[in-house]
C-alpha positions as CSV (number, residue, x, y, z in Angstrom):
1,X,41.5,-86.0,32.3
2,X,37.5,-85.0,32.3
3,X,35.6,-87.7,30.5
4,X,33.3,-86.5,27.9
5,X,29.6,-88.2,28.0
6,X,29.8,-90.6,25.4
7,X,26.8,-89.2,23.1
8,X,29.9,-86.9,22.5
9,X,28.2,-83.8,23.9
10,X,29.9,-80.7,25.4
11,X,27.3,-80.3,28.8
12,X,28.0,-76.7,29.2
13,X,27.1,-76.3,25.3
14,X,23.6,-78.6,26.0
15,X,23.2,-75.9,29.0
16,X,23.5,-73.1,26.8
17,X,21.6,-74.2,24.6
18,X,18.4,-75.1,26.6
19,X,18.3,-71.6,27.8
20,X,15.3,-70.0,26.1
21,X,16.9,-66.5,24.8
22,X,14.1,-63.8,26.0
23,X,14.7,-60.2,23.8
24,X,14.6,-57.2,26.4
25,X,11.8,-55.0,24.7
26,X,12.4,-51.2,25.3
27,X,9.7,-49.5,27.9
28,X,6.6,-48.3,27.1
29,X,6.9,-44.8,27.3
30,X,10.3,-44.6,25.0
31,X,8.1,-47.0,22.2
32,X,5.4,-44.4,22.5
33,X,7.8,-41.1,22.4
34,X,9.7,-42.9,19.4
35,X,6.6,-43.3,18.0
36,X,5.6,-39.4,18.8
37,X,9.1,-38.4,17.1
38,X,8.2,-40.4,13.9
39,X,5.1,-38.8,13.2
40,X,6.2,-35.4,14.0
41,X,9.3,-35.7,11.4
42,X,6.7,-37.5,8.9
43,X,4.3,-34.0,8.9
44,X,7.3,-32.2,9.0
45,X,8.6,-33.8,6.0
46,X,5.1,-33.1,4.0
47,X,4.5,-29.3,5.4
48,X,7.9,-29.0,3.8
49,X,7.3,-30.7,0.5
50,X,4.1,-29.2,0.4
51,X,5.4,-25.6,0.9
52,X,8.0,-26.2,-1.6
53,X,5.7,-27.0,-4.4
54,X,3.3,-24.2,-3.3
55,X,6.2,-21.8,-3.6
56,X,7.4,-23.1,-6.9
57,X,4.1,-23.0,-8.3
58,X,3.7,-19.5,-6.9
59,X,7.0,-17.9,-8.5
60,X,6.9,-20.7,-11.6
61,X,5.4,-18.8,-14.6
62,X,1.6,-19.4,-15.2
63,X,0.5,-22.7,-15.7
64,X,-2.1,-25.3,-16.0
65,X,-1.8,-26.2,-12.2
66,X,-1.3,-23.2,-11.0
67,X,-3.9,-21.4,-12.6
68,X,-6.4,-24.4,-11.5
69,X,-5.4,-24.0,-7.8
70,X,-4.9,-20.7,-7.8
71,X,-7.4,-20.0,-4.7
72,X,-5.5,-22.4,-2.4
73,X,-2.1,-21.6,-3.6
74,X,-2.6,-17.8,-2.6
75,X,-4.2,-19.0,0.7
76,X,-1.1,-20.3,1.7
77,X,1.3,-17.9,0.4
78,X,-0.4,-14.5,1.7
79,X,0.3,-13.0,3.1
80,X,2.9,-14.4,5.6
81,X,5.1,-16.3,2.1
82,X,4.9,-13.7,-0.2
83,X,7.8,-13.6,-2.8
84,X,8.8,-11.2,-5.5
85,X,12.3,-10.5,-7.8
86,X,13.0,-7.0,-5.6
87,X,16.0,-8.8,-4.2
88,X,17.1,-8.9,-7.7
89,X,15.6,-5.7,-9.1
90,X,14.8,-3.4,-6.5
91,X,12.3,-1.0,-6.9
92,X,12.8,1.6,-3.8
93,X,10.0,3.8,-2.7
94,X,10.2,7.2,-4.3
95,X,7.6,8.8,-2.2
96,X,7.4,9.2,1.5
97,X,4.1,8.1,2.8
98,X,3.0,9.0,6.4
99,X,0.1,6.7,7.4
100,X,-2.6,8.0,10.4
101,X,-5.2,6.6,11.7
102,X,-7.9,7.4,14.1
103,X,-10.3,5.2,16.0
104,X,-13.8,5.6,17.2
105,X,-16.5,4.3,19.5
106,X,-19.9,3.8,20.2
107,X,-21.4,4.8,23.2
108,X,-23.8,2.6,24.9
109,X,-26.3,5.9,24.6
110,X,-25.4,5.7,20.7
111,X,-23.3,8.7,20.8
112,X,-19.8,8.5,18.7
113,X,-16.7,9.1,20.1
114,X,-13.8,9.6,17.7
115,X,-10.2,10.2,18.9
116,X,-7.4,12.5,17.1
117,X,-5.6,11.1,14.6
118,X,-2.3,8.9,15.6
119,X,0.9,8.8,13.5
120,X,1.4,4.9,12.7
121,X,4.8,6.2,10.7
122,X,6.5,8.2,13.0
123,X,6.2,5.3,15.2
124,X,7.9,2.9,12.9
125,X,10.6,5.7,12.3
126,X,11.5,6.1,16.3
127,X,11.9,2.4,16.0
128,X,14.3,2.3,13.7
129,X,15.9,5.4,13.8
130,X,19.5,5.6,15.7
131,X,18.9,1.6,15.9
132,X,21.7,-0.5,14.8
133,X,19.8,-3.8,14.3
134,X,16.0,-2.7,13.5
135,X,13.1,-5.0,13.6
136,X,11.7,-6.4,10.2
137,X,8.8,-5.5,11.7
138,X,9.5,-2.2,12.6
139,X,10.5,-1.6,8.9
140,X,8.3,-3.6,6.1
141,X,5.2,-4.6,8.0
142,X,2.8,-1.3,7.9
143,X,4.6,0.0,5.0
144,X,3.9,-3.4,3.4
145,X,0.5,-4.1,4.0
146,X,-0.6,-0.2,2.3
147,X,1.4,-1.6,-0.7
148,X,-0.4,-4.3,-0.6
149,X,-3.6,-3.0,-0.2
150,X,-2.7,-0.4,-3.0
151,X,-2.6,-3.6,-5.4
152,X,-5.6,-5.5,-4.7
153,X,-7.5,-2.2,-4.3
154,X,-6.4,1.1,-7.0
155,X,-7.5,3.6,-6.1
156,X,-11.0,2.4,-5.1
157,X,-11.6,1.1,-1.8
158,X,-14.1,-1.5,-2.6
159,X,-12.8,-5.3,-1.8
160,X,-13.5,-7.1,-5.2
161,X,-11.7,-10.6,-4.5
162,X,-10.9,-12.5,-1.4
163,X,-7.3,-11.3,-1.5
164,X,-8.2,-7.6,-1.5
165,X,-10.7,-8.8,1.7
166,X,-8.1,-10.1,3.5
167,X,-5.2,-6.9,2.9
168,X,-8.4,-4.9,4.2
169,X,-8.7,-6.8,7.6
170,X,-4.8,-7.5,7.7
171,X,-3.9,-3.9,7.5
172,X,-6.8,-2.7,9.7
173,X,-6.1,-5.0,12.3
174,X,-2.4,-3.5,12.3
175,X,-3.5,-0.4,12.9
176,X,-5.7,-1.5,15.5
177,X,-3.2,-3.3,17.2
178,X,-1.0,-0.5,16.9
179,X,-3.4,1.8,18.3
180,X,-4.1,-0.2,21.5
181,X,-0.3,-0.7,22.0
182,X,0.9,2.6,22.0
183,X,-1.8,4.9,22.8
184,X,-4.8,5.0,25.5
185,X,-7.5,6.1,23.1
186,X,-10.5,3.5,25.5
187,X,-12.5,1.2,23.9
188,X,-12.9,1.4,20.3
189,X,-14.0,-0.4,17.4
190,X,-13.8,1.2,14.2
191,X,-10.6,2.3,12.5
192,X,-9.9,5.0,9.7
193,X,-6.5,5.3,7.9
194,X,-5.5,8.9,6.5
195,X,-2.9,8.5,4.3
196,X,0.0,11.1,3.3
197,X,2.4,10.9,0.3
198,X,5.0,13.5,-0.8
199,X,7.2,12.4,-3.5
200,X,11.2,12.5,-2.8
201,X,12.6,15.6,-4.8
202,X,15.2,14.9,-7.3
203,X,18.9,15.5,-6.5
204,X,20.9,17.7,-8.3
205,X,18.9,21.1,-7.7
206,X,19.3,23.4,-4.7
207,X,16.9,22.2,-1.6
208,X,15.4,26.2,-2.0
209,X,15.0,25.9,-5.9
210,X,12.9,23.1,-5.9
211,X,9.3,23.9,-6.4
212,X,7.5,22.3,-3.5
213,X,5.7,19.2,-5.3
214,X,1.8,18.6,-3.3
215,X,1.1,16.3,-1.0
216,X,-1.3,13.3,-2.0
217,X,-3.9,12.7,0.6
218,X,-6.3,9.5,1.0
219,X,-8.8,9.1,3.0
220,X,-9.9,6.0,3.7
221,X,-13.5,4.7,5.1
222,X,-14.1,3.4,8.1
223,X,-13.7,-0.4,8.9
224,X,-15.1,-2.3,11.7
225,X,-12.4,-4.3,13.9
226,X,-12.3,-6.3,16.9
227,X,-12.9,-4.3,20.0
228,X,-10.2,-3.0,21.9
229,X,-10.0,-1.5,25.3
230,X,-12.3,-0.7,28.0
């Protein structure tokens, strides 16, 4: 038989217990990336909130906050979160607009070059035409942005708020971009948009007993936009 130590204490226990118990801390780098991937979900967590209030107070009807931030809640909403009911009462286009537009450029000896006009529509429509899955893009954006404009602007082409500003620039500089992706006009950096409407005839009536309705035409002035090209 082992004889116990007569203070009555279990060695092994004692030896146990004098051993200091050091905690392993985790390495630097995974305390830094943990502390990376709590800050990231933190902003993450307030762009969110913050964009869901802004929304509400967008769609909400008009109210004491929302007419007192009115400024900053449009800033973020336009014109990349703009909301309406359409989904829910549609309101399809009744005309068929054709939207041109035709660049020009200053020459270094101050003569102005200006190139033909350029079908921004018929591009959109090759797009989607015969395509079973079409771009958004290809669809709403140009289309869009003139409906836009169309709102903040009547039929006068003089920017009156900051909202009408920006549709200006945002629908010039989709025309520009346009322009410089599809067609080698050279350097340019003016833009003018021509635009085209011919309201859909009603059904019902033989296509050679309708009275040809007229086409609208607007031209628009020209706007100065980022330089493009060579």
């Amino acid at each position: 038989m082992k004889e116990l130590p007569k203070d009555g204490s279990d060695p092994a226990a004692k030896e146990q217990h004098d051993e200091t118990v050091v905690p392993c801390r985790p390495p630097r780098h995974t305390r830094v990336l943990a502390a990376v991937l709590r800050t990231f979900v933190v902003l993450c967590l307030v762009t969110t909130v913050t964009h869901v209030v802004l929304l509400f107070l967008h769609v909400a009807p008009p109210n004491a906050v929302s007419k007192r931030f009115g400024p900053q809640i449009n800033a973020w909403i336009y014109p990349l979160f703009e909301q309406n009911w359409r989904l829910f009462a549609p309101d399809p286009d009744s005309v068929n607009r054709q939207i041109l537009v035709r660049t020009a450029h200053t020459a270094p000896r101050g003569s102005v070059q200006v190139s033909p006009w350029f079908d921004l529509t018929a591009v959109d429509n090759s797009a989607v035409e015969h395509n079973v899955f079409p771009s958004h893009t290809s669809q709403n954006l140009l289309r869009r942005a003139w409906t836009s404009y169309v709102e903040t602007h009547g039929g006068d082409d003089t920017s009156n708020s900051d909202r009408a500003v920006m549709m200006q620039e945002y629908l010039g500089n989709i025309a520009a971009d346009r322009v410089a992706t599809h067609r080698r006009t050279g350097a340019f950096e003016f833009v003018q948009l021509r635009v085209l409407t011919l309201p859909v005839a009603a059904p019902g009536a033989p296509a050679g007993n309708r009275s040809p309705k007229p086409v609208e035409e607007r031209l628009l002035p020209w706007w100065k936009v980022t330089s493009h090209g060579k």
